[in-house]
Residue, then its C-alpha position, 0 to 999 in steps of 0.5 A: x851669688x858670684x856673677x860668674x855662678x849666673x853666666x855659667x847658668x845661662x851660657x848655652x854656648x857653653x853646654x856640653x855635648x852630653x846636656x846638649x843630648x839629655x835635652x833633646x827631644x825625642x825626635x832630635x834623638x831619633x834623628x840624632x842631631x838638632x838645630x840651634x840658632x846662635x848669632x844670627x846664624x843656624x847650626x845642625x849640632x850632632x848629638x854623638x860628637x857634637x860636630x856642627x854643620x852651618x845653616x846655608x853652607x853647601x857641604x861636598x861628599x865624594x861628588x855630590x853636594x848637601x844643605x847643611x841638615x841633609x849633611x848632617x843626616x848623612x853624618x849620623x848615618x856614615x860616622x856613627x852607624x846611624x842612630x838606632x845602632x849607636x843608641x842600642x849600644x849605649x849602657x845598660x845603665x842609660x837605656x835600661x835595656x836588657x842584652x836580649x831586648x836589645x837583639x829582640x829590637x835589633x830583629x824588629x828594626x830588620x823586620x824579622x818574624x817571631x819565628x826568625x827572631x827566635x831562631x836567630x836570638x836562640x830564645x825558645x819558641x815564637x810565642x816566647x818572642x810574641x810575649x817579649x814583644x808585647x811586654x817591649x811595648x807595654x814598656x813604651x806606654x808606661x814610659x809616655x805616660x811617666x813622662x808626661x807626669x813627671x813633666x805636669x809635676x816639674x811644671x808649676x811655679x817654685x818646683x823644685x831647682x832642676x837637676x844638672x845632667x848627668x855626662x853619658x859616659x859617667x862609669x856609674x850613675x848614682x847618687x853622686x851625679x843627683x846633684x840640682x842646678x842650685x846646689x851644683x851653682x853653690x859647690x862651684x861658688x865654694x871651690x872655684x874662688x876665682x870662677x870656673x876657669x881658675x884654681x880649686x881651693x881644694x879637693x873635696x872628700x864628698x863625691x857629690x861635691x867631686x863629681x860636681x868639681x870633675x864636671x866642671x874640669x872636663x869643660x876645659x877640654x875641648x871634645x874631640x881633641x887628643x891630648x898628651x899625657x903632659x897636656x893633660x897636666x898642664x891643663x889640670x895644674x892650673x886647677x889644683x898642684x896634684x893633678x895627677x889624683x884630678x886625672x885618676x878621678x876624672x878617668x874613674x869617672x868616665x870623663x876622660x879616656x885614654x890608650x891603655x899606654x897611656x900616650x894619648x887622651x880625649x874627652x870621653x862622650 
């Protein structure tokens, strides 16, 4: 297999946001932010924006001063609304939750009674709030203990090669996006000739294969930037002369995003 195929592999620094935040710990996801040592230094990486706060620089708010995690708690909460808001607005599809367990949790962590919560969800009784309740933490349990499964079971010699993780912002998690470290390695070696930086040889007409390919371009974004319209192009041109059908896919992919007017651009987290 082609050097460039292993380096892409084992370049952590060059894990997107969105791996960065499916490989995080429980408590990272609760804090919403971890800490990672590259070059001899420390970073406190933000798992919504991917915003980095060095480890021994003193960062200033308003008139008063922060160590580098502190700083980036405190970025969390102001930027982003705090993990347990920004977490409960993620998609159905990602959280598995329902509208209603939604506002039921919403009024737990405001520490509403049954009766209130009730009252304010305009759900019925306090027994019907109790009921839903209990089943949210029976949910809790049956999602430690598949958890733990699912980890004993992917971890012995020779199992099976790992799944690539699949972009937060993806429009529609399916079978498209099951696609394994090995096979994702082996439709790069395929379609990137020239390594992952240079041109596709060609589009191709499996969408496994496409959502393999539009992972790999939206990297040449950079997160956070806004594009024009003609730099999104040009980005896209180095990679294939019909840039303007790898534009429609990657947007129909939830990968990229852009005003209704199509003026500006960004990478979609």
């Amino acid at each position: 297999m082609m050097n460039w195929v292993i380096m892409l592999a084992e370049d952590n620094e060059s894990v997107s946001i969105s791996e960065k935040f499916w490989n995080a710990s429980i408590s990272e996801l609760k804090q919403g932010y971890r800490f990672e040592m590259r070059a001899h230094s420390g970073f406190y990486t933000c798992l919504v924006c991917g915003e980095e706060f060095e480890k021994g620089l003193i960062y200033k708010e308003d008139s008063r001063y922060y160590e580098a995690g502190k700083y980036a708690a405190l970025h969390v909460e102001q930027v982003h609304g705090g993990m347990f808001n920004w977490l409960l607005g993620l998609d159905k599809k990602l959280t598995g939750l329902t509208e209603l367990q939604k506002g039921l949790l919403n009024a737990f962590r405001h520490s509403l009674s049954d009766g209130e919560a009730a009252k304010e969800l305009g759900i019925g009784s306090t027994s019907t709030v109790r009921n839903h309740r209990f089943t949210l933490r029976e949910k809790v349990k049956q999602a430690k203990l598949f958890l733990a499964v699912m980890e004993l079971a992917e971890d012995k010699p020779g199992a099976s090669s790992p799944f690539v993780s699949i972009p937060r912002s993806a429009a529609m998690v399916d079978e498209r996006f099951a696609i394994t470290e090995e096979e994702n390695a082996e439709i790069l070696s395929a379609y990137f000739k020239q390594g992952p930086d240079g041109p596709l040889s060609e589009f191709p007409k499996k969408q496994k294969r496409k959502a393999a390919i539009l992972r790999q371009l939206i990297k040449r974004f950079e997160t956070g930037r806004q594009y024009t319209e003609k730099e999104v192009n040009a980005l896209l041109k180095e990679a294939s002369p019909d840039y303007v059908t790898l534009r429609r896919y990657l947007i129909d992919y939830g990968l990229l995003d852009r005003e209704p007017d199509g003026s500006t651009y960004w990478v979609k987290l």
